[in-house]
N, C-alpha and C positions, 0 to 999 in steps of 0.2 A: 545505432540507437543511442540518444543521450541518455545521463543522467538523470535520474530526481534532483532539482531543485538545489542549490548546495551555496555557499558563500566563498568567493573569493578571499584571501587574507593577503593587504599588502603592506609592510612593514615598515615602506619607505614614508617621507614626509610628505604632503599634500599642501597644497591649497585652492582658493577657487581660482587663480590662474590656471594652474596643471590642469584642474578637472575641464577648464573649458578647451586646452590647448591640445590634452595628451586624450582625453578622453571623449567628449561631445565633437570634437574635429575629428577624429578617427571613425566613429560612428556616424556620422553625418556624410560623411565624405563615402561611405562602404553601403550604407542602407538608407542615410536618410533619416535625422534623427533632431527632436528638439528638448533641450532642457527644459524644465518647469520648476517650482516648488513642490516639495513631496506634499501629500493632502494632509499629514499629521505632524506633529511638533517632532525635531529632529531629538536622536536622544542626548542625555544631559555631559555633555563636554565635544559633543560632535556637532561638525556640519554636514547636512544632508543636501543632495540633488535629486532629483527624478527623472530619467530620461525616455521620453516616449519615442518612438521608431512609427518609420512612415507603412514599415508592414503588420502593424500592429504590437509587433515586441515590445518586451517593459527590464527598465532597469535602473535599480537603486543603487546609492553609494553614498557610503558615510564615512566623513574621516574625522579623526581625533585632531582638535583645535591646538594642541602642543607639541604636534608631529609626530604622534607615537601610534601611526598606521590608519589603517581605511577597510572598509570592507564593501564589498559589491556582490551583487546581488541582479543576476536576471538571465531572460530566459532567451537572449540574443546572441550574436556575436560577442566575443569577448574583447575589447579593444589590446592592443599588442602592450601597452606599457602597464597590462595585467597577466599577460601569458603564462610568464613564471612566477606567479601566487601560491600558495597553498589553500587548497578548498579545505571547509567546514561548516558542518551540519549545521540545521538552525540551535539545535540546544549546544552545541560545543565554539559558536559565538558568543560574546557578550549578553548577559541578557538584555539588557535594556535598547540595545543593536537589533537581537534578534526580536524583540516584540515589537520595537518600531517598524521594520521590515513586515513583520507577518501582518500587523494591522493596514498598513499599506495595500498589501495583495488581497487580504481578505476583504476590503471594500472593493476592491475593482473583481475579484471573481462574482461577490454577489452584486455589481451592477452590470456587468457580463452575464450572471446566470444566473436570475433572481428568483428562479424556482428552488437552489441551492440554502437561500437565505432565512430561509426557516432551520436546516443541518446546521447548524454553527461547527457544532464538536466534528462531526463528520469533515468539513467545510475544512478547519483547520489542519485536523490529522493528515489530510489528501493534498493540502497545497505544496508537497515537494512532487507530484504529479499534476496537480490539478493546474500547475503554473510553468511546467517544464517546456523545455525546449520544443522537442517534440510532440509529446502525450498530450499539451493540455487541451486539443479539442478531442482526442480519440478516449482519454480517459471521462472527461466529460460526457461524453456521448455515451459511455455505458451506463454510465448511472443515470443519464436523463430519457433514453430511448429504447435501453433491455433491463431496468429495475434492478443494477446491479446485479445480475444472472438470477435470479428469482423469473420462472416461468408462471406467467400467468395471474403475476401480479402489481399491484398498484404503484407506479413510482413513490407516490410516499406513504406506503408503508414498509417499503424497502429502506428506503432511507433513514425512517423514524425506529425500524431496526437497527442499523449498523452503529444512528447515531447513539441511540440509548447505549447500545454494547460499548462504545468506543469510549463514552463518558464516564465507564466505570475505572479509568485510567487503567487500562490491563497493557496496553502495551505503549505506555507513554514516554518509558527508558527508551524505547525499542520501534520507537516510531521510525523514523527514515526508513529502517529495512523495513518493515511492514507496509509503509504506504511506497515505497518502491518495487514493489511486488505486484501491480497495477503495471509496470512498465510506462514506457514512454514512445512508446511506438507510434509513427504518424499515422501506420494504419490499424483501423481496429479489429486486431484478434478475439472473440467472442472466447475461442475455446479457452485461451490465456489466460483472457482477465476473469471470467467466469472460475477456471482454478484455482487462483487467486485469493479470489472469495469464498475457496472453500476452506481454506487456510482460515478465515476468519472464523468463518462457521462451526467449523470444531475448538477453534479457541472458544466460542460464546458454550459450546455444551459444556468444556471443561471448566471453565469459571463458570457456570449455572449449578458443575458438582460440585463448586467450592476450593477446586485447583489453583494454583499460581504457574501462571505459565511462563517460559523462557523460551523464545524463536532462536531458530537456528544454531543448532547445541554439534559439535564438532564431534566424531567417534573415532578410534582410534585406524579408522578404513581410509581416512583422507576425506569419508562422506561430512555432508552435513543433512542432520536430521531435523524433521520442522520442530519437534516442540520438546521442551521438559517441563512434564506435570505431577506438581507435589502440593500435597496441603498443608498450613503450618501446621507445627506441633504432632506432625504425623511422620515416622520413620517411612521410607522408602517415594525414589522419586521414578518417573516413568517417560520412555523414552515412545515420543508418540509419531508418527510419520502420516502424512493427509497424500489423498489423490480424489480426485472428482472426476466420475464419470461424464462423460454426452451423453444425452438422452436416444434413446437408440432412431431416435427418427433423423439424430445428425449423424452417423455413426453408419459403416457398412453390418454391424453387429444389429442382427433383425430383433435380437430380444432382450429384454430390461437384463436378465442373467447373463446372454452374452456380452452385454457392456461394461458390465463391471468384472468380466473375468476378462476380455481384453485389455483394461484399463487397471487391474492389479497384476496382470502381467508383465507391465512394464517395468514395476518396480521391483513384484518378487523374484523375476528370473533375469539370466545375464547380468547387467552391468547397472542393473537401478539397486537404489540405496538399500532396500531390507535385504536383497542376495548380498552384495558385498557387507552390508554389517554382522549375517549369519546370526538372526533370531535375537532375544530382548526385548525386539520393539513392537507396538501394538498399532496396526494398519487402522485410518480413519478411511470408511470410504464415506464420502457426501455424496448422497448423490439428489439434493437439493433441485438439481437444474433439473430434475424428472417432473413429468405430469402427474395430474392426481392417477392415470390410468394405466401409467408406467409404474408409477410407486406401489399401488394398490395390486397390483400382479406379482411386483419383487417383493414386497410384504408378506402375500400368501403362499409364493415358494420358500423365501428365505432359501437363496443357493449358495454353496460355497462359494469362497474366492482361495487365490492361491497361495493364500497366509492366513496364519493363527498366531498370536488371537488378531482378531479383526471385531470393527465394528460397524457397520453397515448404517447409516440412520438418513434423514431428511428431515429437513429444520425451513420451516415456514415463518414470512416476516410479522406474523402473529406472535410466534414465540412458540408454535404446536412442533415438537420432536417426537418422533416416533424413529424405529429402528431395531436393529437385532443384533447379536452379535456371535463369529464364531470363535471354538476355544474358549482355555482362561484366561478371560479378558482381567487385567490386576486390577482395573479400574471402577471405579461404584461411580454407575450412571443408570440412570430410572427414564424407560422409556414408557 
């Protein structure tokens, strides 16, 4: 499975000889490829290409006019007098590199997906997947044909969800790892990407309570834990871990209770992160991807799961959260 999305860095000298010698011959010769003008002005001391590919692939590359390197950008083969580059994030290039690049993509994803083109913010956060090697029709495909794992709801209100949420910059440090957590897989996994999104969805509860959140927090187990949430000007910070059940109609587990106690069994017993971190941390179950008539049954049981504290909720692309929770949970949240 590739990567999300990421930049090339090469260090060496360039010009538009090398690019069309070492690079558009390489690719042309391997898949079948033609140069173009990129569609937006190149950025300011660089020259820019655009290389489109006969099997659809895309790839950008800009080099600095006084030979002080290039970077490349795309979701193809990589030509061989690139092999040994150093990759780097869209924020940890250039900016003015990396906004020329993202505006690039962002008009071909929304003339490719124009139902996308109303998400802007969503649109961008997702293009280290939405453009990737492998994922970009499977991660596409979930957000335009299962509403982003929301059961039995409207592709854009799902969207007009996540976009709102995304635009509050919550996790704009911490993009790459977040929008790589969609994966890039060429096939699409529901249960994956649907987990995925539950990671997001307990981030939208804990910034709803006013939290500041922090993905992927290391503990001293060798684990990594999903989140640290703290509020400013408030002593004590909290170590949160997410799992998302299946709805038990995809699930050998016949009842909303049994799904989610097979599904925090994985983490609180053996070799999942809350047994080997041994307690502190406070279980998120989402269990989102439930029907109204699965939720409406685990509501009126409220059953344990196999951690304390724990918080059990469902979050609708309305914005309705409902939920329970067991134990002392440290966290102030209002269902």
């Amino acid at each position: 499975m590739a990567h999300p999305l990421r930049f090339r860095h090469s260090e060496e000298t360039w010009s538009a000889e090398r690019v069309r010698s070492q690079l558009l011959a390489d690719l042309d010769d391997n898949i079948g490829a033609t140069a173009t003008s990129p569609w937006f002005k190149a950025p300011p001391g660089y020259a820019a290409q655009r290389f489109e590919m006969d099997n659809g692939d895309l790839a950008l590359f800009a080099y600095d006019e006084t030979g002080a390197g290039a970077y490349w950008l795309g979701n193809t083969e990589t030509p061989s007098a690139l092999w040994r580059t150093d990759k780097c994030t869209f924020a940890e290039a250039p900016f003015e590199v990396s906004r020329w690049a993202q505006r690039e993509l962002l008009a071909g994803l929304h003339e490719e997906a124009p139902w996308l083109g109303e998400y802007r913010y969503l649109s961008w956060f997702f293009l280290p997947v939405f453009y990737s090697k492998d994922g970009r029709e499977t991660t596409r495909e979930f957000f335009r044909e299962h509403a982003a794992g929301f059961p039995d709801a409207d592709r854009e209100d799902a969207l007009a969800f996540y976009d709102d949420f995304l635009k509050t910059g919550v996790f704009e440090e911490h993009r790459h790892v977040m929008a790589g957590k969609l994966g890039t897989s060429e096939y699409l996994d529901l249960t994956r990407t649907a987990a995925a999104m539950g990671e997001f969805d307990a981030a939208w509860l804990l910034h709803e309570a006013g939290y500041e959140i922090t993905p992927e927090i290391e503990v001293a187990t060798g684990h990594s834990l999903d989140f640290r949430a703290e509020r400013p000007g408030e002593d004590g910070a909290y170590l949160v871990e997410v799992t998302r059940p299946l709805p038990p109609s995809r699930r050998s587990a016949g009842t909303p209770a049994a799904a989610i106690r097979d599904t925090v069994d994985t983490k609180a017993n053996g070799d999942g992160q809350l047994a080997a971190h041994g307690g502190g941390a406070t279980l998120f179950v989402d269990c989102s991807s439930f029907p109204d008539d699965d939720w409406a049954a685990l509501l009126a049981e409220e059953p344990e799961v196999q951690h304390r504290p724990a918080v059990v909720f469902r979050v609708r692309p309305t914005g309705v959260v409902e939920g329970y929770t067991k134990g002392a949970v440290p966290l102030e949240l209002e269902f």
